[in-house]
C-alpha positions, 0 to 999 in steps of 0.5 A: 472499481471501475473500467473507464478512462479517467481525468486523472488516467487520462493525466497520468498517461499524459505527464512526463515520466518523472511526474509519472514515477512520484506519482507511483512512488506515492501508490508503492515505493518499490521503483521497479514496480513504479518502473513497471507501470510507467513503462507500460503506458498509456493505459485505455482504462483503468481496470488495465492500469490495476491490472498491470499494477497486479502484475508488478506486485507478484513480479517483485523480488524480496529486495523489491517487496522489502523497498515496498513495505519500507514505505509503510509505517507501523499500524498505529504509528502513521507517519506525520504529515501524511494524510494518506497512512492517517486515512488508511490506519483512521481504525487505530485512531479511535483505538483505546491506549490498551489496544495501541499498546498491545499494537504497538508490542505486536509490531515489534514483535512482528518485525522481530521475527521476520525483519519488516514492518507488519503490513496489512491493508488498513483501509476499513479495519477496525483496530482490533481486526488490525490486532488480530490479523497481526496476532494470527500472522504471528506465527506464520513461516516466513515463506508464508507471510511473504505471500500475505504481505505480496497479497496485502500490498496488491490491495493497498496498492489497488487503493491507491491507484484508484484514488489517484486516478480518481482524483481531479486535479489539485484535489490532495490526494 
């Protein structure tokens, strides 16, 4: 990633703010992070737009983290119609029925134990890293999970900020 100003930073900094928080509600959908950032422009670069989104995820309380991973849907289950889960999850696309079956009772299990959805950044994992990543995460306290969750949802978000200011205008995001 780099350090530089962007066509799509330089349209981010620019739009109103109603334009700027939808944009971040498609990066995380925890408002007071997308508050966050809009409130911090504009940004000169976009290493510093990354770097106050880094801040905003470890300032998130756990209602905050809980409004951001509601946002994400179950690994293997992207939700229709939104190209950006498909592209992130594209490792479970091609995944056996065995192994999005075994996901799938992974996911309830997960979210049995500590009431959310397994997150983890998708984005070039094979499914049977995704699966294994959630059959070790299993058994971690609460308490630490969270903190892997905080850590997945930094680098999704990341992602994302970079493809949305990478992005020229009027090519889908």
């Amino acid at each position: 990633m780099s350090s530089s100003t962007t066509p799509g930073l330089a349209r981010f900094n620019a739009a109103d703010d109603g334009t700027a928080l939808a944009a971040l509600h498609e990066v995380c959908a925890s408002r007071a992070w997308g508050s966050a950032l809009a409130a911090r422009r504009p940004y000169a670069t976009t290493d510093a737009l990354y770097a106050a989104g880094d801040a905003a995820t470890a300032e998130l309380t756990a209602d905050d983290l809980a409004e951001a991973m509601a946002g994400h849907p179950p690994i293997g289950r992207p939700k229709p119609g939104d190209p950006t889960s498909s592209r992130e999850q594209s490792g479970m696309a091609s995944a056996s029925a065995a192994l999005k079956e075994e996901m799938l009772a992974l996911n309830l299990a997960y979210q049995e134990k500590f009431g959310h959805t397994f997150l983890i950044c998708a984005s070039g994992r094979t499914g049977e890293q995704m699966r294994d990543a959630a059959r070790d995460r299993i058994g971690n306290a609460p308490e630490r999970e969270r903190e892997i969750v905080r850590a997945e949802l930094g680098k999704i978000n990341r992602i994302r900020l970079h493809r949305m200011t990478q992005t020229a205008e009027g090519d889908p995001a």
